[in-house]
N, C-alpha and C positions, 0 to 999 in steps of 0.2 A: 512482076517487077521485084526484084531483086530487091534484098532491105541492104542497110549499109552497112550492117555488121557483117554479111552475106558476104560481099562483097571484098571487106578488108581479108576477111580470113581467107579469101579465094585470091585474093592477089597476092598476100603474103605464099603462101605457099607454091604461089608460082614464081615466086621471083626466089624462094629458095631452092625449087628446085633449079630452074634455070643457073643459081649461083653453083649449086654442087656438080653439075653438068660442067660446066666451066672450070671447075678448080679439078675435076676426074679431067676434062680435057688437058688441060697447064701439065698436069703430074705424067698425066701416058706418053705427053709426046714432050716434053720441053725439060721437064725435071732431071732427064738422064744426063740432059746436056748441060742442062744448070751444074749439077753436082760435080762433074768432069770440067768446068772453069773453074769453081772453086778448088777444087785438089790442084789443077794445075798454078790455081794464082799462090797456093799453098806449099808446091814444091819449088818455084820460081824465091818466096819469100824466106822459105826453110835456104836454098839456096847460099843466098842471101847473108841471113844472118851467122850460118856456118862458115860463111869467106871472109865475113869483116872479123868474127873473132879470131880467125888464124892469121889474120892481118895483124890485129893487136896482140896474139901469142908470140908471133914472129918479132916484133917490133921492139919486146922485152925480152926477146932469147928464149921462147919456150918452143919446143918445135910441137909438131903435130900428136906425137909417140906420145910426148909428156903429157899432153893437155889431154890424152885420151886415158892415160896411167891412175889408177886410185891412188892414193899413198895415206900417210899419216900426221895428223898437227902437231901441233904442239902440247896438246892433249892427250894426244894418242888415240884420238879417236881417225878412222878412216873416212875420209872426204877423196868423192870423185873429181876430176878434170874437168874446167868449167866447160868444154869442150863437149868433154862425155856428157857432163848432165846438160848443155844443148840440145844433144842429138839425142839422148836418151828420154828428155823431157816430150821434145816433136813428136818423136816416135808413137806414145803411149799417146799425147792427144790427139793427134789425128792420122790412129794406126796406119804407120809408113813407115818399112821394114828398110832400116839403114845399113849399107855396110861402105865404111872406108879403109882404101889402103895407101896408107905412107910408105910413097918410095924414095924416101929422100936418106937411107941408111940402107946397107949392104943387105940386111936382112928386113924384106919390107912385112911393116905393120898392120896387123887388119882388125879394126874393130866391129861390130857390127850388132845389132839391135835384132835380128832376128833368129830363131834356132837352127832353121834351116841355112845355116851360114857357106855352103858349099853352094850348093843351089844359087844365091846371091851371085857368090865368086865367079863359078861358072857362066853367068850371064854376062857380067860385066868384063870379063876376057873377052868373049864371043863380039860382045859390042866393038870394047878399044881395037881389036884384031881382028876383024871385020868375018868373025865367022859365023856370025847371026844368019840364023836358018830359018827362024820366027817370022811370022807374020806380022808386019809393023805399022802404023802411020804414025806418021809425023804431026805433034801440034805443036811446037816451038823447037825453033832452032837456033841457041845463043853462040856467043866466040866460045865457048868454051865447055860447056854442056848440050846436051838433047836432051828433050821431052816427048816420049811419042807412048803410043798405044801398042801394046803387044798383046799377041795370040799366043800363049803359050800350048804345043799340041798335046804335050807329054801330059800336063795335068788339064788339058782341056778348059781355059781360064783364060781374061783378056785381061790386062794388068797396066796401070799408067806408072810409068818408069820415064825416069829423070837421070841420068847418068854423063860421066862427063870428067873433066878434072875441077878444082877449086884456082884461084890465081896465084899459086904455089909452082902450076907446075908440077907437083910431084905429088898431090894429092890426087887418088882416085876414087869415084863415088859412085853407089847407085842408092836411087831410092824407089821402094815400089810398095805401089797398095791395088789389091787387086779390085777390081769393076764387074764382076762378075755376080756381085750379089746385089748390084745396084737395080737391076733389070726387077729380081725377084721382090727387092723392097719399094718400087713401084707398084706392081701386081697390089703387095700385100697394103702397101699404102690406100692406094684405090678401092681395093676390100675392105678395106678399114672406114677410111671414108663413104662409100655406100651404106654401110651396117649405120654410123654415127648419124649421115644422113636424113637418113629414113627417120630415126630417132628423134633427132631436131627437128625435122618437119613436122610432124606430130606433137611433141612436147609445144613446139612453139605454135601448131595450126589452134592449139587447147587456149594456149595461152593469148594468144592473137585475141581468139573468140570471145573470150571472158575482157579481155582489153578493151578490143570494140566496142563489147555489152555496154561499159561504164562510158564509154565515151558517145555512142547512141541512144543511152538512155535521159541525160538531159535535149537530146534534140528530140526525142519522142515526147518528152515535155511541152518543148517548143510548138512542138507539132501542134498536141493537143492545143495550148493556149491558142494557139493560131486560127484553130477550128473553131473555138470557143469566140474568137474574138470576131469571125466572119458571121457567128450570128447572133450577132452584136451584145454580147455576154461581157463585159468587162471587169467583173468584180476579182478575178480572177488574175494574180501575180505571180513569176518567176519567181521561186525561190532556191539562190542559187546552193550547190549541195557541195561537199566539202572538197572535193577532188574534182569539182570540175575545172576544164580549162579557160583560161583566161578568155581565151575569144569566144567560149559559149555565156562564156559571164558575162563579157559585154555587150553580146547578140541578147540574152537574157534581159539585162538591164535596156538595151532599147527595145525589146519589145514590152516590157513595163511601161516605161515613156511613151511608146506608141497608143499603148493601151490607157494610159490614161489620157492622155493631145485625144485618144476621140473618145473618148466616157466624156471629157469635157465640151467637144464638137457636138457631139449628140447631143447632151445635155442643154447648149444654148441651142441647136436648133428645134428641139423641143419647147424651150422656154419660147424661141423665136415663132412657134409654129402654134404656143399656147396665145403668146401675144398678138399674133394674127388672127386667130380665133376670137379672142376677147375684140381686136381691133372690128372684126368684122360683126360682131355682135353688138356692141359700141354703137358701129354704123346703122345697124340695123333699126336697134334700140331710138338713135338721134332722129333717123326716119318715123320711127311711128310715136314719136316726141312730137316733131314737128310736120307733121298731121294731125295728130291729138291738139298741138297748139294752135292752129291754124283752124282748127274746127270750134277750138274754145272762146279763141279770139271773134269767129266766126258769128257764136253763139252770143256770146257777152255782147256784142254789138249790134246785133240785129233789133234787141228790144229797147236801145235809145234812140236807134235812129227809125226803128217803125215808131216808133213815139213824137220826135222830131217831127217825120214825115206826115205824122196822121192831125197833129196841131197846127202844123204851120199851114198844109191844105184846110183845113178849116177854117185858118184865118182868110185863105183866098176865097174862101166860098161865102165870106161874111158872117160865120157863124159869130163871132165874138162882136156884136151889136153894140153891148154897153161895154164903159170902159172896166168894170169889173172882171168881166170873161175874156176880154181882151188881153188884162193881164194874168189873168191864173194859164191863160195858153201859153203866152210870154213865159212865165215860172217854167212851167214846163218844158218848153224847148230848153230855156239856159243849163235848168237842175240837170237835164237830159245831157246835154253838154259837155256840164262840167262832168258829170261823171265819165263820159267818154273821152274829155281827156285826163283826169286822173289815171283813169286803166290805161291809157298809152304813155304819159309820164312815170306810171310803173314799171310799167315792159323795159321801157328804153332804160328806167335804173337798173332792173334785173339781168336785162340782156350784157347791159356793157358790165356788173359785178359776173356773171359768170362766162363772158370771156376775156376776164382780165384787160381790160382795157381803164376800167374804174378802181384803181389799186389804190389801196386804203392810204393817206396820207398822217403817217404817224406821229405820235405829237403826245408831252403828258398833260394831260389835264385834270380838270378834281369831279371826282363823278358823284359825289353827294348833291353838290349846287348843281348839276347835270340834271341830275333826277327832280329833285325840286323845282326844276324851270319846268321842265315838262308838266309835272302837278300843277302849277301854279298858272297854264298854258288852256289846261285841258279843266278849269275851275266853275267856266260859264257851263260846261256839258256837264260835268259831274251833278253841278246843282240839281241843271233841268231833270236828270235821271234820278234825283235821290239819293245819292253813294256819297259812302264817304270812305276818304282814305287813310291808310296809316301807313307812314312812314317816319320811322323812331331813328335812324340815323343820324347822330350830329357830328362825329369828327370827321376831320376833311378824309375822304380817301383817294389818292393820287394813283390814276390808271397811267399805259402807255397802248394805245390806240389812235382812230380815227374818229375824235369827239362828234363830229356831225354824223357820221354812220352810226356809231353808237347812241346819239340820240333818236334813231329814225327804230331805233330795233325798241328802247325804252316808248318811242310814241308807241310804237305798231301794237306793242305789249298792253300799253294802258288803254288803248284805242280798241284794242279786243275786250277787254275786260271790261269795260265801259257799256258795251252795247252786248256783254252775255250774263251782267250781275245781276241777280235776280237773290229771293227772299231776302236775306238781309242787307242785298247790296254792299256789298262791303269790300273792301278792296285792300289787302296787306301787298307793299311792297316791301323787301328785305334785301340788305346783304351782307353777303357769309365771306370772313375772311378762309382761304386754301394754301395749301402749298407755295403755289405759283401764280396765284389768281384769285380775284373777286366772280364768287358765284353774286348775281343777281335774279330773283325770282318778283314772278308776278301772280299771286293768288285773287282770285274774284269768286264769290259765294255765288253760286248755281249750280247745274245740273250738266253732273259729269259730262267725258265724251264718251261715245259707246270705243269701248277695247281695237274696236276691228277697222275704225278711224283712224286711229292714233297714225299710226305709220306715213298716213296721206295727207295730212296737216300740211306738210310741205311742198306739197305738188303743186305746180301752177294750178290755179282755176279750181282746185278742188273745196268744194263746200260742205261743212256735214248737213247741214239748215239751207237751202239755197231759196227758200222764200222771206226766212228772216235776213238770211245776210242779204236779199234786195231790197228788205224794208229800209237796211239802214245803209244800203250804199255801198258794201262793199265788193271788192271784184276776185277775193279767192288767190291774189297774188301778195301781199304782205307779210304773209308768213313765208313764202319762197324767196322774197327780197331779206326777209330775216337768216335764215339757213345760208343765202347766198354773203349777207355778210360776214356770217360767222366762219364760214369758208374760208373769204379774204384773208381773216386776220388767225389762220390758224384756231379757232378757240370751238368750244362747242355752245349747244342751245337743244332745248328737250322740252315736254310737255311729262305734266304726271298731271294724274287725278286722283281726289282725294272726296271724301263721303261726302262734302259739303260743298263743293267745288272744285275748276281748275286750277292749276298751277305752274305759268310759262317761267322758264329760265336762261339762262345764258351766262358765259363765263367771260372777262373780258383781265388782259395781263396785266401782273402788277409794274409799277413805275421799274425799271431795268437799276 
């Protein structure tokens, strides 16, 4: 396959030679005949102009004799006859050998333009006095002149002659330029033309070639990017180069646009095919959620209601005689109960906070007396365990939140801490003014969480202790319903530990 520099140079040089073919054809066969209308439109015009000025010589009294006479000015210098320098002017530009004779005086005048002045003479008797022996044709015949072609034998020469009178009357003319050398500067012409030819076609096949070079080499660019860009390489831009042409600049500049329309196409359906990815993992993930949930719920429930179950048939079987044991079964089914449905009164707050269906109802309120109700809430339990609390904040602080959700995250906090406070029982609540926001923490004196916990605090159902947290009733979802609030409202929540205890947190935003 032929490249396209290949190509221009091979067609260029064929349409020059074709061209020089054509112009050697025009000169061998056409040029002879060209140059024979021009000398004839030449002697017809020469004609012409030598009849109107002996129009206007005659018209002021000058006859032909005079107008053809040198003489001298007023100067003394010698000036020809406008007449003479007419024909003598013709003559020289477009060598045409004139001779006139004025027969309008006794003794007729003969001027004439060339040396051979007999030779003239004698042609032009032969013509007026029909004793032409010559070889002749005819290409114009006026009222008053002919223009034909002659064969002259004697000097073996074809001559185009004009001969005739003027509209005098008495003026007689010939004018001749011989054709004979017309043939040869044909020949030579077309010799000439071949040798230059040859030359051109070469000087120009070099220069074609180098031309092309510049003009294929940003499409070799193109090329390339194009290769690059089918496998799927886009970093890669047109950089248009000083000399190139407009239309490879703007081919250039859209395959930049092309090339970036799909770096960017790519680019999202990668992001589109990461997001499928994640989506499909997502799914995966929400499936072995909810199996893990479904197994939890599973689990959490099986031991109230085999509890339920195993009391209540004892009451059918009479086991509870007196009314002492009647009621401690009684206790047991209810305590049993109620715990079962706490944990389903969780669920359904958890579930509807994390699919947004329970969306936070925001409002400012003052979280200092917030906190204190809760203390003041949780007083009868505090006792019974021992603990005491400290909380040193007195000025108001004005949150903007969902005051009832943010109390349930302050119970869920004291409600942990409450039932993990051990040695000193002791319980600091704090909080820290931020940028944007009220940190709140919750510290209780006990016995760290181990490290490898931390992260699963938030998980549905997950317990570090799950025979203490059934001692005191809890079901492993209150910390998940905390995360899921703090979700709601944009803010965060975190656990540290510390040598002498935990310490829960939470952030909630200041009034707007």
């Amino acid at each position: 396959m032929k490249s396209i520099q290949a190509r221009l140079t091979i067609t260029f040089i064929g349409l020059m030679t074709a061209l020089l073919v054509v112009i050697w054809g025009v000169n061998r066969w056409y040029l002879e005949d060209f140059y024979v209308d021009q000398k004839v439109e030449s002697l017809m015009d020469a004609y012409d102009a030598v009849d109107r000025q002996i129009e206007e010589n005659a018209a002021v009294g000058i006859s032909v004799g005079q107008a053809m006479e040198r003489r001298r000015d007023s100067s003394g210098n010698i000036v020809e006859g406008n007449l003479q320098k007419l024909i003598r002017d013709y003559s020289d530009s477009a060598n045409v050998s004139v001779l006139m004779i004025d027969n309008s005086s006794a003794d007729a005048t003969v001027y004439s333009t060339s040396r051979d002045t007999q030779f003239l003479k004698d042609r032009i008797d032969r013509y007026i006095f029909g004793w032409n022996q010559s070889q002749s044709e005819l290409v114009e015949e006026k009222e008053n002149y002919t223009i034909q072609k002659t064969f002259d034998t004697r000097r073996n020469s074809m001559y185009l002659e004009s001969w005739g009178f003027f509209s005098d009357n008495s003026t007689a003319f010939i004018m001749s330029t011989p054709l004979s050398s017309i043939g040869e500067s044909v020949e030579l012409s077309n010799q000439f033309l071949a040798y230059v030819g040859i030359v051109a076609v070469i000087v120009g096949a070099v220069m074609v070639y180098f031309f092309a070079r510049q003009i294929t080499k940003p499409i070799n660019k193109l090329s390339a990017l194009s290769l690059q860009m089918s496998q799927l390489d886009f970093d890669i831009h047109y950089e248009p180069g000083r000399h190139d042409m407009s239309e490879i600049e703007i081919l250039g500049n859209s395959m930049n646009t092309l090339s970036e329309r799909l770096k960017e196409t790519v680019d999202e359906l990668k992001l589109a095919n990461d997001q499928l990815t994640k989506d499909i993992e997502e799914k995966t993930k929400i499936d072995e959620m909810r199996k893990e949930f479904v197994a939890n719920v599973s689990h959490e429930l099986k031991t109230p209601i085999a509890l339920i179950q195993g009391y209540a048939e004892g009451l059918q079987e009479g086991m509870g005689e007196d009314k002492e044991s009647r009621d401690y079964y009684c206790d047991v089914i209810v305590d049993e109960a109620n715990k079962m449905n706490q944990m389903v009164k969780q669920l359904l707050t958890l579930s509807s906070l994390e699919n947004g269906s329970d969306k936070p109802d925001m409002a400012r309120f003052e979280l200092t007396e917030l906190i204190r109700g809760v203390i003041s809430a949780s007083r009868i339990l505090l006792e019974q365990n021992g603990i005491t609390v400290e909380f040193q904040a007195k000025e108001p602080v004005y949150v903007w939140a969902d005051e009832f959700k943010i109390e349930q995250v302050v119970t869920n906090y004291l409600s942990n801490a409450i039932h993990h406070a051990e040695g000193e029982k002791r319980i600091v609540i704090r909080m820290q003014q931020e940028a944007e926001c009220i940190r709140v923490s919750v510290f209780n004196t006990g016995t760290p969480i181990p490290e490898e916990a931390l992260p699963n605090l938030w998980t549905k159902f997950y317990k570090v202790d799950k025979a203490r947290t059934r001692a005191y009733g809890g079901t492993g979802i209150g910390l998940s319903i905390v995360k899921a609030i703090m979700d709601a409202h944009n803010q965060t929540c975190g656990v540290l530990n510390w040598q002498n205890g935990v310490e829960f947190w939470f952030t909630v935003a200041k009034e707007p």
